[in-house]
C-alpha positions as CSV (number, residue, x, y, z in Angstrom):
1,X,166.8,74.1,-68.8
2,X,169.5,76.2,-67.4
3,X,168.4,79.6,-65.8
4,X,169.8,83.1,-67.5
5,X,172.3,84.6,-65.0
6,X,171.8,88.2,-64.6
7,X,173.7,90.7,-66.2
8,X,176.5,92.3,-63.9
9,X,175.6,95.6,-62.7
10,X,178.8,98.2,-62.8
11,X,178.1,99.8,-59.0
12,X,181.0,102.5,-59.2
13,X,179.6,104.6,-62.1
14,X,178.8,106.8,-60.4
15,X,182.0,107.3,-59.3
16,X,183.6,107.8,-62.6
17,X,184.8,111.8,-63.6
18,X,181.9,113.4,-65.0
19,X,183.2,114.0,-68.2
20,X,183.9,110.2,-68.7
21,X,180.2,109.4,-67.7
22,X,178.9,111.9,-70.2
23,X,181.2,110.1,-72.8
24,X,179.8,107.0,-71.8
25,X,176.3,108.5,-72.4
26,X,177.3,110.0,-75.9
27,X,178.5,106.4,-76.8
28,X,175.3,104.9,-76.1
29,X,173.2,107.0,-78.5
30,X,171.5,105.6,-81.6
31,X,173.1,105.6,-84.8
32,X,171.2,107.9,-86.8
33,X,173.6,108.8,-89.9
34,X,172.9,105.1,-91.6
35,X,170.5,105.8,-94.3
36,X,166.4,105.2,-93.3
37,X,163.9,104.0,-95.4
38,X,160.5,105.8,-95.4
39,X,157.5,104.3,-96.6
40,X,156.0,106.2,-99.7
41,X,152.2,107.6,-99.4
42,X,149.8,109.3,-101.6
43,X,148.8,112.7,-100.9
44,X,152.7,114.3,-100.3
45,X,152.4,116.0,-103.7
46,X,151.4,119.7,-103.7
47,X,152.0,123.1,-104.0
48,X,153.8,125.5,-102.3
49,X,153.3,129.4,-102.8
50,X,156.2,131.1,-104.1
51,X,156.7,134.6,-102.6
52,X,158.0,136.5,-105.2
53,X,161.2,137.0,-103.5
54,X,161.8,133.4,-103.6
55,X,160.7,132.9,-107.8
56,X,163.2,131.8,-109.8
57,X,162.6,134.4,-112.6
58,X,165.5,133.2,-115.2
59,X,163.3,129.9,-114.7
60,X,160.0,131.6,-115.3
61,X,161.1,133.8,-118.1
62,X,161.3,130.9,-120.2
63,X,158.0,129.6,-119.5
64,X,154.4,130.9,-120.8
65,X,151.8,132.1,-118.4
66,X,151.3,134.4,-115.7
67,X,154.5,134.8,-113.3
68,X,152.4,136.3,-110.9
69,X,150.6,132.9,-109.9
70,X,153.8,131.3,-109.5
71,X,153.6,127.8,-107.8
72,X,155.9,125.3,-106.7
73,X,154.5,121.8,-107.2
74,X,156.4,119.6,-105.1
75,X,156.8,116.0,-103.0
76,X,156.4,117.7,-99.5
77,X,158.4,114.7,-98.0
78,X,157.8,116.1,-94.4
79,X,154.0,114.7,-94.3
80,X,155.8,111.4,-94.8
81,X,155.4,109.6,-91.6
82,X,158.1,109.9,-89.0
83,X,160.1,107.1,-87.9
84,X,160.6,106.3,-84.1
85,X,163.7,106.4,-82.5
86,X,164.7,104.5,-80.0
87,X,166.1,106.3,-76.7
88,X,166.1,104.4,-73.8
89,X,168.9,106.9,-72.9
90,X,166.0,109.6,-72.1
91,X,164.8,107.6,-69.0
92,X,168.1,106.5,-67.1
93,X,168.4,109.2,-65.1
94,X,169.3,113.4,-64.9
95,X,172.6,113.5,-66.6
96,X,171.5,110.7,-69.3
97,X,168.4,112.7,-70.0
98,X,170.4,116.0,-70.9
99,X,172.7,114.2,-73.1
100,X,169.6,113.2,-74.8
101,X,167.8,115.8,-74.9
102,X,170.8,117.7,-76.1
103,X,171.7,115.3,-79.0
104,X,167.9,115.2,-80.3
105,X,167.9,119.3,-80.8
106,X,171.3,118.6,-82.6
107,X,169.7,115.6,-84.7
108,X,166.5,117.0,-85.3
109,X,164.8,114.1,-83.4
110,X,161.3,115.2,-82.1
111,X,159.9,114.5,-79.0
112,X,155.9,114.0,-78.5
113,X,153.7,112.7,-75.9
114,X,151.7,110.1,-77.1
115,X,148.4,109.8,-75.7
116,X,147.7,105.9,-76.2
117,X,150.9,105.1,-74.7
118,X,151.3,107.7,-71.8
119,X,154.5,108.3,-72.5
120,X,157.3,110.6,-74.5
121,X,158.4,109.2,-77.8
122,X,160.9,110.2,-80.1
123,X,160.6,111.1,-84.1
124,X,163.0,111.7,-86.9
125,X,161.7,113.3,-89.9
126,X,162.2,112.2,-93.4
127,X,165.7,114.2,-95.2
128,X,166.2,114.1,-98.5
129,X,169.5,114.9,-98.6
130,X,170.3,111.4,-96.9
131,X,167.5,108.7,-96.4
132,X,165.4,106.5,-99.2
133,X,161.8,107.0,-100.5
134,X,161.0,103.2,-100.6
135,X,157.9,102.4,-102.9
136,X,156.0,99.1,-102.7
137,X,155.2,96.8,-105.7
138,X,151.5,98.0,-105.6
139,X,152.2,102.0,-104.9
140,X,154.3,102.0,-108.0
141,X,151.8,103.1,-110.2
142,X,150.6,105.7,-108.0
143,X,154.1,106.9,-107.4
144,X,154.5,107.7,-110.9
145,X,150.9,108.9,-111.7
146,X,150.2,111.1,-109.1
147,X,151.8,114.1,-109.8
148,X,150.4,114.3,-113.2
149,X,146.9,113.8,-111.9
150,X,147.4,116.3,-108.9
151,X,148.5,118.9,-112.6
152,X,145.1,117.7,-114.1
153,X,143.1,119.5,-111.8
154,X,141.5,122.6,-112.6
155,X,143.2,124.2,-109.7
156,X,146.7,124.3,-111.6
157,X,144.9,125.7,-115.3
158,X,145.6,129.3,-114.2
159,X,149.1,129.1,-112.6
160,X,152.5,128.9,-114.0
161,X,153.9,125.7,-112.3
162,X,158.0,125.3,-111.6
163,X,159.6,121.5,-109.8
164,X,162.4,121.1,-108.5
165,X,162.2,118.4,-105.5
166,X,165.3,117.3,-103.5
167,X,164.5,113.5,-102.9
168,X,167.9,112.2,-103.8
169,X,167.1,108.1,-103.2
170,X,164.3,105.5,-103.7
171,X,164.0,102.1,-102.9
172,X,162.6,99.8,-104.4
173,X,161.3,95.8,-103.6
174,X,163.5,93.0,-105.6
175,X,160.9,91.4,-108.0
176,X,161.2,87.6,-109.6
177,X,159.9,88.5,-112.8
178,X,160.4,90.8,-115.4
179,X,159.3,93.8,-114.7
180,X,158.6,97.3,-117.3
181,X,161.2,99.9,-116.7
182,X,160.1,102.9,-118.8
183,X,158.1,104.3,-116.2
184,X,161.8,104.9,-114.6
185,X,161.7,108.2,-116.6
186,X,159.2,109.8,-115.6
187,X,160.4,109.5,-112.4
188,X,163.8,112.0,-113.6
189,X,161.3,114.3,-114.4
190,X,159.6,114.9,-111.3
191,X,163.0,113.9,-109.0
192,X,166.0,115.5,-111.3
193,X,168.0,115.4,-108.4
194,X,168.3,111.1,-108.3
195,X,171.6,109.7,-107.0
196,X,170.8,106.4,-105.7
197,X,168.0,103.4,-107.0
198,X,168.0,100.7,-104.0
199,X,166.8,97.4,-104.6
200,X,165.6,96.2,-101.4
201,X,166.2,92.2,-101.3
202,X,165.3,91.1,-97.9
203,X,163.1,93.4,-95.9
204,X,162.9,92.2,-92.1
205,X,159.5,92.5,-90.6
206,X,159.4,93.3,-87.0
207,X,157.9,90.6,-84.9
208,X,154.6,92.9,-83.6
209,X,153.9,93.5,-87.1
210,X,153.9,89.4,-88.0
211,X,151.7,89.2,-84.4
212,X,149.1,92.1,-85.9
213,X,148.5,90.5,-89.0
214,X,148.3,87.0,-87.9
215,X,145.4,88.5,-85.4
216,X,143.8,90.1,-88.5
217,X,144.4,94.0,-87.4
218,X,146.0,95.8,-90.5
219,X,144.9,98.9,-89.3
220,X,147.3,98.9,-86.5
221,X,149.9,96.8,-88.6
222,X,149.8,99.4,-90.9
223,X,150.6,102.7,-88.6
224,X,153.4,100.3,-87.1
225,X,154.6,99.7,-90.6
226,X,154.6,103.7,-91.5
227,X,156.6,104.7,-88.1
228,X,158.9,101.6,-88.0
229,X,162.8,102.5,-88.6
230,X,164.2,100.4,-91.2
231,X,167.9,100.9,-91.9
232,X,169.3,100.1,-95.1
233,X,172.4,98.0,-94.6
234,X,175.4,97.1,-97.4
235,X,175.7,93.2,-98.8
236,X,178.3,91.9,-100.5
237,X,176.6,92.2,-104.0
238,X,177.8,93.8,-107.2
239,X,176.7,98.0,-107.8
240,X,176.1,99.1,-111.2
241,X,178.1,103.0,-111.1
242,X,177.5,105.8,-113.6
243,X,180.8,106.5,-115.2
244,X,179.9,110.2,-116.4
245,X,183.2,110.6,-118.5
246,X,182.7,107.1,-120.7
247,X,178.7,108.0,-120.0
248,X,178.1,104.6,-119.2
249,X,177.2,102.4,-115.9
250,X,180.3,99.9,-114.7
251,X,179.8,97.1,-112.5
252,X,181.7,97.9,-109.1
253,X,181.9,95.5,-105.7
254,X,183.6,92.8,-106.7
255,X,181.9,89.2,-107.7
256,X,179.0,89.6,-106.1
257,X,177.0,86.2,-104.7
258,X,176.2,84.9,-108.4
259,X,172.5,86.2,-108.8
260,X,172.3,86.4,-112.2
261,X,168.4,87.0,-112.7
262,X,168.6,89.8,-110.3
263,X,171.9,91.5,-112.1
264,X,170.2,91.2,-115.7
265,X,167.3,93.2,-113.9
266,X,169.7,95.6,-113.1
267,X,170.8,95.7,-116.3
268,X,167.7,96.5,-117.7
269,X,166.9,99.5,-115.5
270,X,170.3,100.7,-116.2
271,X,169.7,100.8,-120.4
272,X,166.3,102.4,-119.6
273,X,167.8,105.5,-117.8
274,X,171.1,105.7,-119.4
275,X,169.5,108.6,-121.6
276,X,168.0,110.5,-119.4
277,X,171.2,110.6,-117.1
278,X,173.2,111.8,-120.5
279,X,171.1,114.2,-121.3
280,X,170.8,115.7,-117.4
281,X,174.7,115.1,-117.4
282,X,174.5,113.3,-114.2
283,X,177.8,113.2,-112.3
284,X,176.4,110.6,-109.9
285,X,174.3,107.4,-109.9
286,X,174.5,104.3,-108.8
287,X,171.6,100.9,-108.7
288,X,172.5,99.2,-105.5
289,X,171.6,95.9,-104.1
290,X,170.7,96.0,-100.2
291,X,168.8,94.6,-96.9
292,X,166.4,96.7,-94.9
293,X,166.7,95.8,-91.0
């Protein structure tokens, strides 16, 4: 078996104008603007006092109770777990670490010691504005059910409650069989501000996941699963689009790769929420077909 040569080390670096090393520095920063999936858990939905500076009162005019106890029930998506971030750049040496460290208070990466490892990592929190919600097969029910249970509790009989979260994508597993749809709905209700349904088709397990559960340790399986960075990335399969002048969904993309079963499931979520995105007079939607690496 032949031996791996070494890699060839660039000695004169150093000697390069500074403001071509820190361009070289800048270029070897993570990619953080693809879009991130975050894994969905219970417990995110609550309220948040409204001072009454910040009530909507056109909104609460037109709803009974007392304005006074005002809440805002909402998906709190920052006690979603962060995602780690890779940033070996940290580490090289003083100029690569204040490019880093510079870029991360731009990004709004975080940086934490972490006691089990002895070492800094770094964190991005969940935005709603660009990454996914992704829901599992078996938190589906939950996902839908939850915030009506959290409303059932005596705590919310009193108070005049308000929504209006800013989750704009979820993801979703691709499933085999057929699957019921009108629970899709609800969802509009509690998320009116939907642009994006991803159906995940091949999510890539990272290999010290695999190791943990082959070992039996889902405990530590599990954390690795909520902190791991999956990134969703475009296949060459078809898009159903929301037309919102003809009110309809069109297929975009192209041929696609001839799966029928999964395009019929499409389908079907796309007549179940066709209503609902008529009567919100949704100027943007789309069910799209990707890979989570």
């Amino acid at each position: 078996m032949a031996s791996l040569k070494p890699l060839p080390t660039f000695r004169c670096f150093s000697r390069l104008p500074p403001e071509l090393r820190l361009e070289i520095w800048r270029q070897s920063l993570p990619d953080l603007d693809s879009i991130t999936l975050y894994n969905y858990r219970r417990e995110c939905w609550g309220p948040r006092d409204l001072r009454k500076s910040e009530v909507d009162h056109q909104l609460l005019d037109q709803m009974p109770g007392n304005t006074e106890n005002a809440v805002d029930f909402d998906f709190r998506h920052e006690m979603l777990a962060a995602t780690h971030v890779n940033l070996p750049l940290a580490f090289v040496n003083r100029e690569a670490r204040s490019v880093a460290l510079a870029w991360i208070q731009q990004r709004g990466v975080e940086m934490r010691f972490d006691e089990d490892r002895k070492c800094h990592v770094f964190e991005q929190r969940f935005d709603p504005r660009r990454d996914a919600l992704y829901i599992g097969i078996s938190q589906w029910e939950d996902f839908c059910l939850e915030p009506f249970d959290q409303l059932a509790e005596p705590d919310f009989s009193s108070h005049t409650v308000s929504s209006d979260t800013g989750l704009t994508r979820i993801a979703i597993p691709d499933t085999p069989y057929d699957t019921d749809c009108s629970s899709l709905i609800e969802v509009f209700h509690w998320f009116p501000h939907l642009e994006a349904i991803f159906i995940v088709l091949d999510l890539r397990v990272d290999p010290r996941i695999e190791r943990l559960l082959l070992k039996g340790d889902r405990k530590k399986a599990s954390a690795l699963i909520q902190q791991h960075q999956w990134k969703t990335e475009d296949i060459q399969e078809k898009t159903l689009v929301w037309d919102p002048e003809n009110r309809c969904f069109e297929w975009k993309g192209g041929a696609g790769l001839g799966n029928e079963s999964l395009y019929r499931r499409m389908e079907k979520m796309a007549r179940e929420i066709r209503g609902r995105l008529v009567e919100m007079n949704t100027r943007s939607f789309k069910i799209q077909p990707v890979d989570a690496v």
